[in-house]
N, C-alpha and C positions, 0 to 999 in steps of 0.2 A: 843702254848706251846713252852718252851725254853727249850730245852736239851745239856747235855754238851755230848760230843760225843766224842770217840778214833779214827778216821781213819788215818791205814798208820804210826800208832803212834806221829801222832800230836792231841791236843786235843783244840776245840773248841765249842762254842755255836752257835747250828741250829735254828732256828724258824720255826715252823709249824700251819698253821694257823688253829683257833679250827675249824672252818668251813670241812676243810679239813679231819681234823679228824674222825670227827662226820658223814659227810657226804660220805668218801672215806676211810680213812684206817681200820676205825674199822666195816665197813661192807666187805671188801675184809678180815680181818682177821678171820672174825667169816665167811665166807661163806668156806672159806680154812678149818678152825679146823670143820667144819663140813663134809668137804670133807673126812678129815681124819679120823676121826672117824667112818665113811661107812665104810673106805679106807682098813682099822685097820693094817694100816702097813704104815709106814716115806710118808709123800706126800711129790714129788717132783715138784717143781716150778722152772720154768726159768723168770730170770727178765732180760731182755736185752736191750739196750738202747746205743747212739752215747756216745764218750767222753765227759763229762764236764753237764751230766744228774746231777750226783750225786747219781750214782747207791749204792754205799757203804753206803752213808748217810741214804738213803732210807732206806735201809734192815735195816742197825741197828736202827734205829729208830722205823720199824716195830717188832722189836725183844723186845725192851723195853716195848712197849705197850703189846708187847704178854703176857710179864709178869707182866704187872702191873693188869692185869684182868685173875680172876681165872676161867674167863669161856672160855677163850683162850688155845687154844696148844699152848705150846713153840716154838717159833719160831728162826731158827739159819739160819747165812747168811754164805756161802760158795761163796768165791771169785776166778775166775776165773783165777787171776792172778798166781797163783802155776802152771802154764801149761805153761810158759812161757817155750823157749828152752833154756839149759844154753846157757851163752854168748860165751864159747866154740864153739859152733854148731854154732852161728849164723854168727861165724868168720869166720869159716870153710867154711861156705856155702854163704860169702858175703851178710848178710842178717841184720847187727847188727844196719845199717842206717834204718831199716825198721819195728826193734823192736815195737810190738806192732799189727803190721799188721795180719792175719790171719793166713799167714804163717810161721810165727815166733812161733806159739804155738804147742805144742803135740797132737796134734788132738785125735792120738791114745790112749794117755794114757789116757786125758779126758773119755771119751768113757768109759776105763776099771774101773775108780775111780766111774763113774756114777753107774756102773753094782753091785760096791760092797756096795752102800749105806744102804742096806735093812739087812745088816748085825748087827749082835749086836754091834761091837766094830770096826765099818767103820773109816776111816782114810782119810785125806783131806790134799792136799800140803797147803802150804804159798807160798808167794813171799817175800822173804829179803830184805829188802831197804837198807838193808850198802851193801849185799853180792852182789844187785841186779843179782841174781839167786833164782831159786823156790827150797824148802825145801822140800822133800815131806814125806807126813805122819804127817807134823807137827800139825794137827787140829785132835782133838778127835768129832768126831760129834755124840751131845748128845740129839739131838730134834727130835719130831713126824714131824716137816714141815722146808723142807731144803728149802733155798732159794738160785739158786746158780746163781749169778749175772754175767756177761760179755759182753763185747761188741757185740761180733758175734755167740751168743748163739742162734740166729734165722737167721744168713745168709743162703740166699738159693743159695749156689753156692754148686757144688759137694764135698760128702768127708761130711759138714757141714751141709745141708740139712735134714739129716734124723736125726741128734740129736734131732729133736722137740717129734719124737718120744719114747722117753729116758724119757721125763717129763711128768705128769699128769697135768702141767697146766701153761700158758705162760702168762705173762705181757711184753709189750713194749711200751718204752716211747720216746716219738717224740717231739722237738723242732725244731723250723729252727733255720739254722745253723749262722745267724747275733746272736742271743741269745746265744751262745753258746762258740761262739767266745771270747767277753769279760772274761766269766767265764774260758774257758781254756786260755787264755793270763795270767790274773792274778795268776790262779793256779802256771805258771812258777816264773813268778816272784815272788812269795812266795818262789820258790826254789833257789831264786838268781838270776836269769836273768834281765837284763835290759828291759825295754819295748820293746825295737826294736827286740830285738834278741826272745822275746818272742812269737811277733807279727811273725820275718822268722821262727820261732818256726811251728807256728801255719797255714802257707799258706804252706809249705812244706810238714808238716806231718800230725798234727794233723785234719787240714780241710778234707785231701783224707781218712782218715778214717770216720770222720763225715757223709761224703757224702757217702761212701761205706754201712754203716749201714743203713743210711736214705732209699736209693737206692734199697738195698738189702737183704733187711730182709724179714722172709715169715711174714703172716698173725697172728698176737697172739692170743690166747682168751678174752685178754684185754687190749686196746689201750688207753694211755694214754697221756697228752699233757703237757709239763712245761711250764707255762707263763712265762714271766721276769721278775715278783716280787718272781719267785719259789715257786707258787701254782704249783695244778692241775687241768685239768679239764681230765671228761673222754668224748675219744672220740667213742670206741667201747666196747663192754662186754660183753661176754657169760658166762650167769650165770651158774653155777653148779646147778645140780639137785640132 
């Protein structure tokens, strides 16, 4: 299936292979909406995964199919990236080379935006791509099943560990990091960068985050693999009861 897709406000065509479909997302979507429905209150899902996964792609894509089947709950993606620290703070605290990293996010505020989702009229940041600062309050979240995607949404290091707790249900997806590499090289250079500089790009920053997720993430309820044509396979699963 070929969908035209908004991330980041660029717009492009995904391909998703029906296989995949048929056999992975529309069984994880109907096992969800039935979660929720026990649930009978917003299911909360973490989808966590290294750089250059295609986390955003993912959710909305799961969000479309949500709706395109009325036997589906609505499905909405909540990104991760409104927790960013302003770039204020990261100045302040010599930290703005390392934007991105784990300690560059609001750990705490996270936390309190999780605590208020169950509310009627809950509220979610953005991340501004001209402002490059997070917005917050900017997302109205209007679905029975959040999905809220990020890097380090399952690091088990202190402070970040017990967010698994916060969710009713985990996905994490694993590539090695040779595959992942090209994909975030090119991503810059989309942005303008030259190959080279894409490439010091990517050995400086974005590989120690790669490895830090890979490394240190706890265990999900469902483990998942990107091939290098951007399938998936699954590697672990705990089905809902």
């Amino acid at each position: 299936m070929n969908v035209e897709l908004d991330i980041n406000g660029l717009s492009y065509i995904a391909t998703f292979p029906d296989k995949d479909i048929r056999d992975l997302h529309l069984p994880l979507l109907r096992m969800l909406t039935e979660f929720q429905r026990r649930k009978k209150q917003r299911l909360i899902v973490f989808l966590a995964a290294p750089p250059g996964i295609g986390k955003s792609t993912l959710t909305s894509f799961w969000q479309i199919l949500s709706r395109q089947d009325m036997a589906l709950k609505d499905l909405q993606g909540l990104p991760m990236d409104g927790f960013h620290r302003y770039n204020s703070y990261l100045d302040e605290h010599n930290l703005r080379a390392r934007k991105g990293a784990p300690e560059t996010f609001d750990l705490g505020l996270l936390k309190d935006y999780i605590a208020t989702l169950q509310q009627p009229e809950a509220r979610w940041p953005a991340y501004d791509r001209n402002l490059h600062d997070p917005l917050h309050n900017a997302i109205e979240v209007t679905s029975p099943i959040l999905v809220i995607e990020g890097n380090w949404l399952l690091l088990k290091e202190p402070g970040w560990q017990e967010l698994i707790t916060l969710c009713d249900y985990s996905i994490f997806i694993t590539s090695p990091i040779e595959n992942l590499k090209q994909r975030l090289i090119e991503r810059k250079m989309k942005g303008g960068l030259s190959y080279q500089d894409a490439e010091n790009f990517f050995e400086t920053s974005d590989a120690l985050n790669v490895q830090r997720v890979l490394n240190h993430s706890q265990k999900a309820d469902m483990t998942l693999m990107m091939l290098p044509d951007g399938s998936y396979t699954t590697v672990d699963i705990n089905i809902l009861d």
